[in-house]
SERO-4910 file (N, C-alpha, C, O; in steps of 0.05 Angstrom, whole numbers):
BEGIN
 pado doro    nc1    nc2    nc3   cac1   cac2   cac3    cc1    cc2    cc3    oc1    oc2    oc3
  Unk    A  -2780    530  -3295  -2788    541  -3269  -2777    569  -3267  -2753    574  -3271
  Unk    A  -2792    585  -3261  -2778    619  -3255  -2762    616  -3226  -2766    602  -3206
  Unk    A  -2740    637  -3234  -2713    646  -3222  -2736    657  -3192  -2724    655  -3170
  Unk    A  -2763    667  -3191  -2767    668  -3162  -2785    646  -3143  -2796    648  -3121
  Unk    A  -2782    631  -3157  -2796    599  -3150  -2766    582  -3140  -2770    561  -3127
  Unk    A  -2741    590  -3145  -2716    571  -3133  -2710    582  -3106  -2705    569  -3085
  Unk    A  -2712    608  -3109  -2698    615  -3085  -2712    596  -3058  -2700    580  -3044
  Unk    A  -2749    604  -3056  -2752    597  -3027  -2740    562  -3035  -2723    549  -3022
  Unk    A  -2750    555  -3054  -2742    517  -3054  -2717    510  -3045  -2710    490  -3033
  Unk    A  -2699    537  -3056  -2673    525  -3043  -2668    527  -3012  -2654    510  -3001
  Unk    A  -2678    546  -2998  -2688    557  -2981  -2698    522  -2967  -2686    506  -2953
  Unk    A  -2714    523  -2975  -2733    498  -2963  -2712    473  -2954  -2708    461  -2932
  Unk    A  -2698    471  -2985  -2677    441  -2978  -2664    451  -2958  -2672    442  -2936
  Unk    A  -2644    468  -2957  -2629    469  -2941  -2631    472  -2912  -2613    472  -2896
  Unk    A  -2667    476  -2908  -2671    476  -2884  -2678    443  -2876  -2667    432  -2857
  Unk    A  -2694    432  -2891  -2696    408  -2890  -2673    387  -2891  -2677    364  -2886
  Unk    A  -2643    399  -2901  -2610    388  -2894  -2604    386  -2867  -2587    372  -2855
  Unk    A  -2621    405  -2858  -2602    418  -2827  -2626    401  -2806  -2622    389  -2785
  Unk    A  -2644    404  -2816  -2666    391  -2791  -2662    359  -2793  -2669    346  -2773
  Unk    A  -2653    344  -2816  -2648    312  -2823  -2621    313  -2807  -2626    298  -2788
  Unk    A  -2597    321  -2805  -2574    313  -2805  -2569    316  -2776  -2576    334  -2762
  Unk    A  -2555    292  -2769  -2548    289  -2746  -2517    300  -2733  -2512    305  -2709
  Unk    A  -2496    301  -2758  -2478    313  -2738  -2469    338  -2763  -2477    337  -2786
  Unk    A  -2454    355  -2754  -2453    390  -2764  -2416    389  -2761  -2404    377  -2743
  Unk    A  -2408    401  -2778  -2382    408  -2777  -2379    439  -2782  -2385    451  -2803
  Unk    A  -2367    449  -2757  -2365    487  -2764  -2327    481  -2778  -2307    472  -2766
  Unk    A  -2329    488  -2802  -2304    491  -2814  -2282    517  -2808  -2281    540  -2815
  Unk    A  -2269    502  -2794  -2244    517  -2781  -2253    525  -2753  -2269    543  -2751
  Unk    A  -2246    515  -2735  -2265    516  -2711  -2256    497  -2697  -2232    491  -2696
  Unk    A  -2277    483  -2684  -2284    458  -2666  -2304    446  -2684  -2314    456  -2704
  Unk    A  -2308    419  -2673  -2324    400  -2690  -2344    396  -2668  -2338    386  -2646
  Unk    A  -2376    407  -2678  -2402    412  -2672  -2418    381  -2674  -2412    368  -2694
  Unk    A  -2432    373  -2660  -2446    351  -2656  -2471    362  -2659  -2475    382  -2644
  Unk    A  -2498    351  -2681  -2525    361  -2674  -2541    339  -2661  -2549    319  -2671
  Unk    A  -2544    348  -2637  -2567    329  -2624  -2592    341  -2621  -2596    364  -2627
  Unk    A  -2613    321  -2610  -2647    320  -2620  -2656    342  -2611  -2649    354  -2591
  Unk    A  -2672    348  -2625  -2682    375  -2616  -2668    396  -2641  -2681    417  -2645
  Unk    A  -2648    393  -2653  -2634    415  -2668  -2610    426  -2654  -2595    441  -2667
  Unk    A  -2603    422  -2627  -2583    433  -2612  -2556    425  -2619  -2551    401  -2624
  Unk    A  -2538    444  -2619  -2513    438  -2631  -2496    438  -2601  -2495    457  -2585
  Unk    A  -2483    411  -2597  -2458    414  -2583  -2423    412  -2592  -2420    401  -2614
  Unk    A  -2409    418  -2584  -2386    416  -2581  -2368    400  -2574  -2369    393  -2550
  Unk    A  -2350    390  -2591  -2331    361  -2585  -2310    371  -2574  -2298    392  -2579
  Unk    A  -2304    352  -2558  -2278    363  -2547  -2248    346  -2554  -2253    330  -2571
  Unk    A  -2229    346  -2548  -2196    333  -2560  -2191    319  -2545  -2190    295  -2548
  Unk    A  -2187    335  -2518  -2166    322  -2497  -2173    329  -2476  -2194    342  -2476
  Unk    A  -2161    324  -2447  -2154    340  -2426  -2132    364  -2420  -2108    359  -2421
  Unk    A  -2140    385  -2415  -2108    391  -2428  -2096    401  -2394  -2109    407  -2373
  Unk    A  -2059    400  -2400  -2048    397  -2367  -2051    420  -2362  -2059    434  -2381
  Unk    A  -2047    432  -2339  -2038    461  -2321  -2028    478  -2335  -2040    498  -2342
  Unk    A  -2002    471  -2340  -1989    484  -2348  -1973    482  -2379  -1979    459  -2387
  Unk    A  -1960    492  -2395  -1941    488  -2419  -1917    499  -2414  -1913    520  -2402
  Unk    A  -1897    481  -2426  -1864    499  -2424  -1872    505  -2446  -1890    495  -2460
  Unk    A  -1850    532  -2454  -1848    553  -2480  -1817    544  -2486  -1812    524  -2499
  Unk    A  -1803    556  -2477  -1774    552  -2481  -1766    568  -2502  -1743    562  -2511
  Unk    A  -1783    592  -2517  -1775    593  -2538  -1768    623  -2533  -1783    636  -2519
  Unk    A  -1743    636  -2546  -1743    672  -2532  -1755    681  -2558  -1753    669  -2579
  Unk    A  -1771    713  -2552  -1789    725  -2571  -1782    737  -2583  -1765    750  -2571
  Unk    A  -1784    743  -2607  -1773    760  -2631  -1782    783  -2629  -1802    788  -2642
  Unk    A  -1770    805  -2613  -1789    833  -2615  -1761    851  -2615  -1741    847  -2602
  Unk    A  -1766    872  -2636  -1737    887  -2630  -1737    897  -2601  -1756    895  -2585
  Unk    A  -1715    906  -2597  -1713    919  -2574  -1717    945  -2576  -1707    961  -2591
  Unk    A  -1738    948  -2552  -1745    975  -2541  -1779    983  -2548  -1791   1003  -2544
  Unk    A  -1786    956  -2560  -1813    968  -2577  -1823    938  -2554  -1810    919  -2546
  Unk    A  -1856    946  -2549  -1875    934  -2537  -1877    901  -2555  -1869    898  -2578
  Unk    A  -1887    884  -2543  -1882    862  -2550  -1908    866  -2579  -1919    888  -2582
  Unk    A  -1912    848  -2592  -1927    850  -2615  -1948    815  -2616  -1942    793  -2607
  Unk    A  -1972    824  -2629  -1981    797  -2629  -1969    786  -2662  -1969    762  -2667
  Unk    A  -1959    806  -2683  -1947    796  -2709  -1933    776  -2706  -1910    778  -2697
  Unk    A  -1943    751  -2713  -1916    733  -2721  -1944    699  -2720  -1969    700  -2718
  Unk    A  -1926    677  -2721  -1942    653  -2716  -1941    643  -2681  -1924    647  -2664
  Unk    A  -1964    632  -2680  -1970    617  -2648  -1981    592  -2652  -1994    586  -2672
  Unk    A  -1977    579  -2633  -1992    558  -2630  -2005    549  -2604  -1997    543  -2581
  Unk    A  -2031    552  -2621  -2063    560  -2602  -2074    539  -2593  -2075    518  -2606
  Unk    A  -2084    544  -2564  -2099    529  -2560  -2128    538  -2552  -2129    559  -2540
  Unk    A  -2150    526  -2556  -2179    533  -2548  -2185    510  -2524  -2181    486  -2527
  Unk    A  -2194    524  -2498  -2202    511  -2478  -2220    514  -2469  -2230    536  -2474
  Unk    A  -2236    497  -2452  -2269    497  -2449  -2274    486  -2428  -2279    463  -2435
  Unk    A  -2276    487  -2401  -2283    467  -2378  -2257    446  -2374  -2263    425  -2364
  Unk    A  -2236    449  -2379  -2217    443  -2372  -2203    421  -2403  -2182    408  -2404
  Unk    A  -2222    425  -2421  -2217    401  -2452  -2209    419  -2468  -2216    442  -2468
  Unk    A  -2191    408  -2483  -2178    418  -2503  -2202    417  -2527  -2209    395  -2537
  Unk    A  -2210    433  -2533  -2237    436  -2559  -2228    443  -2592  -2242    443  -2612
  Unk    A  -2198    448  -2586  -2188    460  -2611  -2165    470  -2608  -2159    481  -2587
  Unk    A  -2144    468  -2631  -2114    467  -2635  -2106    480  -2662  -2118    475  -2683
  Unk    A  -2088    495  -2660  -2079    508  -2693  -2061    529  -2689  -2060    540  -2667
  Unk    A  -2045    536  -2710  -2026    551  -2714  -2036    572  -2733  -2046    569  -2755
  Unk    A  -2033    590  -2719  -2044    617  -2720  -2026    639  -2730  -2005    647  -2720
  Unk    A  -2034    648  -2749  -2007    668  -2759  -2021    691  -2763  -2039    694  -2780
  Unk    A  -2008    714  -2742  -2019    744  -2742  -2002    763  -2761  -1978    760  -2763
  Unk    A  -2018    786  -2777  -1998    803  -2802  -2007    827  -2784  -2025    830  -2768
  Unk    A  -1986    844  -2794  -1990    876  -2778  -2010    894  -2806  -2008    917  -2813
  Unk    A  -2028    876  -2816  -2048    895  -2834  -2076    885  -2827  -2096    886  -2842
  Unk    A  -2075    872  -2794  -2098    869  -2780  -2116    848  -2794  -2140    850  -2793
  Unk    A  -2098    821  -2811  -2114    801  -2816  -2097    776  -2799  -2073    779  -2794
  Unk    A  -2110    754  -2794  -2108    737  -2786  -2114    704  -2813  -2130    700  -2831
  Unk    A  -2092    688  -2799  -2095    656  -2812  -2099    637  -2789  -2082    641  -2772
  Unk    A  -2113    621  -2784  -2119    601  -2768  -2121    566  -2782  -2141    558  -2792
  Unk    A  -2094    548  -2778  -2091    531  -2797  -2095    508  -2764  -2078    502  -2747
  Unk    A  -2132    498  -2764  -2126    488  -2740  -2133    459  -2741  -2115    454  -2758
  Unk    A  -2144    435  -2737  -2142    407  -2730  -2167    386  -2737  -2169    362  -2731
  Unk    A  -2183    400  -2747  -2204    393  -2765  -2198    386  -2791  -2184    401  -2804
  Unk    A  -2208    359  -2805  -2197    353  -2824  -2191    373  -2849  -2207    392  -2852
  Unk    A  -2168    370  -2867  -2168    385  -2885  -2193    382  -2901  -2202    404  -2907
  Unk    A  -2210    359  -2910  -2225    363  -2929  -2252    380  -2916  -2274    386  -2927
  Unk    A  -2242    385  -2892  -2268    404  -2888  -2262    435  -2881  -2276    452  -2869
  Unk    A  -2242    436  -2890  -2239    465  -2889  -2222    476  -2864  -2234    488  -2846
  Unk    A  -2199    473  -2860  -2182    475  -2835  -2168    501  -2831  -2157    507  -2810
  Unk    A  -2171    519  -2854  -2149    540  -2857  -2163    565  -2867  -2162    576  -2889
  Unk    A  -2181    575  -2838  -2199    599  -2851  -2183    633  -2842  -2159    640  -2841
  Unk    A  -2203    647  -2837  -2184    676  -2835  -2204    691  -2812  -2228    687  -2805
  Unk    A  -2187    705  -2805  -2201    725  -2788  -2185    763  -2789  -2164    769  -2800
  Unk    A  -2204    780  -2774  -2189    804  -2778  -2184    820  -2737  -2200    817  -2719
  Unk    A  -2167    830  -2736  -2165    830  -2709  -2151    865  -2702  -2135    876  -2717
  Unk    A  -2159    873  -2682  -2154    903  -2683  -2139    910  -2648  -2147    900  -2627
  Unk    A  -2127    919  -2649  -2112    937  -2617  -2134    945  -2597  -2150    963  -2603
  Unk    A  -2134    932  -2572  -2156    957  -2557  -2132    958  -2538  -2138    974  -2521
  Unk    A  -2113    950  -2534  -2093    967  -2511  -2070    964  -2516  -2064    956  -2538
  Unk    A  -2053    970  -2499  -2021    966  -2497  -2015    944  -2512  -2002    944  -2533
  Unk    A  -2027    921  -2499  -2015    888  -2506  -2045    875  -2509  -2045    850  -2511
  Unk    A  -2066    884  -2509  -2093    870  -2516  -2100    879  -2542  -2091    899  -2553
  Unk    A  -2123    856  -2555  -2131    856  -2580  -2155    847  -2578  -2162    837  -2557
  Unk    A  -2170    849  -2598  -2201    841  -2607  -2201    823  -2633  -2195    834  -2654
  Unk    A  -2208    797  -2631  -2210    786  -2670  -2244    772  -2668  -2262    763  -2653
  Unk    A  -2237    779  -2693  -2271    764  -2701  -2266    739  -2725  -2252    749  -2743
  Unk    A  -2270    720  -2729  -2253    698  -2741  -2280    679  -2753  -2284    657  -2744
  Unk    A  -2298    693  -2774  -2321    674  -2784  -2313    654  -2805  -2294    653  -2820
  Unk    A  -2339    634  -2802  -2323    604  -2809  -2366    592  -2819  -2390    597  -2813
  Unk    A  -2349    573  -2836  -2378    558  -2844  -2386    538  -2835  -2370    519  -2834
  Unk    A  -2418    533  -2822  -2419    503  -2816  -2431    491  -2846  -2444    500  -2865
  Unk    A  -2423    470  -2839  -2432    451  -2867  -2453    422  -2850  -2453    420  -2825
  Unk    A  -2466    407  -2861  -2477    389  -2864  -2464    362  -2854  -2439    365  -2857
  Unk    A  -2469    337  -2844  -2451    320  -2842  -2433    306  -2864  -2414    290  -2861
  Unk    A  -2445    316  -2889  -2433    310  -2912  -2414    328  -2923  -2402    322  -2944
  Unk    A  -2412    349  -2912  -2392    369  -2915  -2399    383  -2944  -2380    392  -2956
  Unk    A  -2427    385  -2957  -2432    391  -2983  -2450    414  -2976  -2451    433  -2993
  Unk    A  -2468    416  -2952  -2479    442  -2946  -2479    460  -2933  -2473    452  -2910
  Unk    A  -2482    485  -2934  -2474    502  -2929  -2504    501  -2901  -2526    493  -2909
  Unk    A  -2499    508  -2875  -2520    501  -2856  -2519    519  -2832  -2537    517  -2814
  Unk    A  -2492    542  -2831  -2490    564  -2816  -2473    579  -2814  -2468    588  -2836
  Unk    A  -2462    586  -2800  -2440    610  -2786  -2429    601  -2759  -2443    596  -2739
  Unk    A  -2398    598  -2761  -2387    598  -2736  -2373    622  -2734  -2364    631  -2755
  Unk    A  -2369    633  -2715  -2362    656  -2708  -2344    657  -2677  -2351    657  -2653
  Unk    A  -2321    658  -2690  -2296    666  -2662  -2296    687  -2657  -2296    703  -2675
  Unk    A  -2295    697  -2630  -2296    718  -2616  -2274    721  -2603  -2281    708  -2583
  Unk    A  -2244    731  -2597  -2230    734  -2576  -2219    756  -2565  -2219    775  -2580
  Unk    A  -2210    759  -2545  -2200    789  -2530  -2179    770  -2515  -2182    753  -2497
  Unk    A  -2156    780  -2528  -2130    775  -2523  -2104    794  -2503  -2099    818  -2507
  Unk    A  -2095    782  -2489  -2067    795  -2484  -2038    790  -2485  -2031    771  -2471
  Unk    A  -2018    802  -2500  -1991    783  -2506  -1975    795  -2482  -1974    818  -2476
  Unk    A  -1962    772  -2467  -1946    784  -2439  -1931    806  -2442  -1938    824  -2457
  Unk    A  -1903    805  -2427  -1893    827  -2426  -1864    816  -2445  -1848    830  -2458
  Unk    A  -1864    797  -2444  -1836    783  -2455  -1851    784  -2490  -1837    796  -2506
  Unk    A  -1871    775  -2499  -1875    772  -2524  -1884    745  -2534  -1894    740  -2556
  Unk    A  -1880    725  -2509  -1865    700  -2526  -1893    674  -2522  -1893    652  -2532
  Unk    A  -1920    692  -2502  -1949    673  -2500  -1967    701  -2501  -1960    725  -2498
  Unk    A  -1990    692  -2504  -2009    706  -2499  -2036    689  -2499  -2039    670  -2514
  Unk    A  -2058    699  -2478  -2076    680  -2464  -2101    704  -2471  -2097    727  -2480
  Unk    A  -2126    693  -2463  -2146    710  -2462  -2173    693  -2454  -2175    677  -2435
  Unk    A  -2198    702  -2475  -2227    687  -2469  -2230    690  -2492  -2219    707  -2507
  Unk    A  -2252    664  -2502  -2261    657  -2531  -2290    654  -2530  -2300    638  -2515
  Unk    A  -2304    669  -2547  -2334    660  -2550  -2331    651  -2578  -2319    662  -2597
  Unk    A  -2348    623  -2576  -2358    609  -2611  -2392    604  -2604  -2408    593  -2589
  Unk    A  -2390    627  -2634  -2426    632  -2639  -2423    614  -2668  -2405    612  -2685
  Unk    A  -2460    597  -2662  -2457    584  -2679  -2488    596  -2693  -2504    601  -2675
  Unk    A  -2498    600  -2715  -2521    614  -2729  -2526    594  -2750  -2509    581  -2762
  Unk    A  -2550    595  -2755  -2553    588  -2781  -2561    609  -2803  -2561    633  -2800
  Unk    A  -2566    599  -2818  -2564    623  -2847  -2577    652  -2841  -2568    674  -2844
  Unk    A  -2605    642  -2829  -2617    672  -2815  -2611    693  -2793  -2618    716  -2789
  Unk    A  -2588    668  -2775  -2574    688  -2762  -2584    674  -2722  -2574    680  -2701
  Unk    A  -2614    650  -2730  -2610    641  -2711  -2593    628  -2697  -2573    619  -2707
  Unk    A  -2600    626  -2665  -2574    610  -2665  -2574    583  -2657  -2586    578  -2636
  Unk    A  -2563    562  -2669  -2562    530  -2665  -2552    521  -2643  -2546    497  -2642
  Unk    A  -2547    537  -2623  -2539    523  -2598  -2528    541  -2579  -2526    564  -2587
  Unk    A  -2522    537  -2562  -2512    551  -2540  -2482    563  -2539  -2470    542  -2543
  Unk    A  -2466    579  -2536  -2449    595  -2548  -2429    579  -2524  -2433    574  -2500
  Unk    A  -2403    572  -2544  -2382    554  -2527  -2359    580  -2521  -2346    595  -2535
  Unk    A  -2361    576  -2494  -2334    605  -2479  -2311    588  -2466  -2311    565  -2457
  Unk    A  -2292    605  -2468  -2272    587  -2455  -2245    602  -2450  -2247    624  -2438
  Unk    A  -2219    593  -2457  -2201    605  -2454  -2179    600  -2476  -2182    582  -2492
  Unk    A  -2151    622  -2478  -2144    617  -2499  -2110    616  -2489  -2103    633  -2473
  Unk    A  -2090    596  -2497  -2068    596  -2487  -2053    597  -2517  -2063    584  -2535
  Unk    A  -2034    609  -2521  -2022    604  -2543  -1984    609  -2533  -1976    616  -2511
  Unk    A  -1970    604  -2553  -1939    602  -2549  -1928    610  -2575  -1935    596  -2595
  Unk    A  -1915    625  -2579  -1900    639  -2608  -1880    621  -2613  -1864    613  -2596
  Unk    A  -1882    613  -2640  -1862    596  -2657  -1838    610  -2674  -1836    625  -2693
  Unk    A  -1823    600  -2659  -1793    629  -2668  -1779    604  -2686  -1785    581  -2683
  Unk    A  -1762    613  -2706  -1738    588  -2716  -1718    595  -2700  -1709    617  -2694
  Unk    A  -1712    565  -2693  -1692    564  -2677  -1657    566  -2692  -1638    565  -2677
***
């Protein structure tokens, strides 16, 4: 068979993967549900409370503005549910690690790149793969969006989260999950 006879066929399966399969996993993310019609929803964890204690004091030298560099532990919120959980470790060469609560064999520990727009705010973009319910195909794009602020102490920082979900062409499989973002810096004690 000629090398331009695979492409659309592969093309074809993998569309015919995505239109058979009933549930979708965006790797490193939240865990995506596909219901009828093709529509992708979003699973959620928990309820999560009001508030969190920190207790923890922030590692920032003195005299310099607090920094988002170091590890946190994140939370993703959505209508009041906990949708997603992970420890997040920011580098001062504007990449990001996100090690969050989705099984390891599906991919728990992806990357993102994240840039300054103010004093104590930031911008990251954090793309991620959806796979198949079999976790063997490749079936879209998740895509984290956040605009962050780290307080004045150093030691949380909160913001808003958009997750776009696409498939290979770039449509999109469902309705874009927004929410909010709480996180708490992990110092050794």
């Amino acid at each position: 068979m000629k090398s331009t006879k695979l492409i659309p066929m592969f093309g074809l399966v993998i569309g015919l993967c995505a239109a058979f399969t009933s549930h979708a996993n965006a790797q490193c993310g939240v865990s995506v549900v596909q219901r009828q019609g093709g529509q992708v929803a979003f699973a959620t964890m928990r309820q999560v409370p009001d508030e969190r204690e920190t207790g923890h004091a922030a590692i920032q030298p003195q005299g310099n503005p607090p920094t988002l560099v170091g590890l946190w532990d994140l939370q993703f919120i959505s209508d009041g549910q906990l949708v997603d959980e992970g420890f997040d470790q920011y580098h001062d060469d504007g990449t990001e690690i996100l090690n969050d609560t989705p099984p390891p064999a599906t991919g728990n520990v992806c990357l993102g790149v994240y840039a300054q727009t103010g004093k104590r705010t930031f911008h990251l973009k954090h793309p991620s793969w959806i796979y198949d319910q079999t976790n063997t195909t490749v079936i879209g794009r998740a895509t984290i969006l956040e605009d962050i602020t780290v307080d004045q102490s150093g030691n949380t920082f909160s913001g808003s989260f958009t997750i776009q979900l696409r498939d290979l062409t770039g449509n999109p499989l469902g309705p874009d999950l927004t929410g909010q973002l709480k996180a708490d810096r992990i110092v050794p004690q």
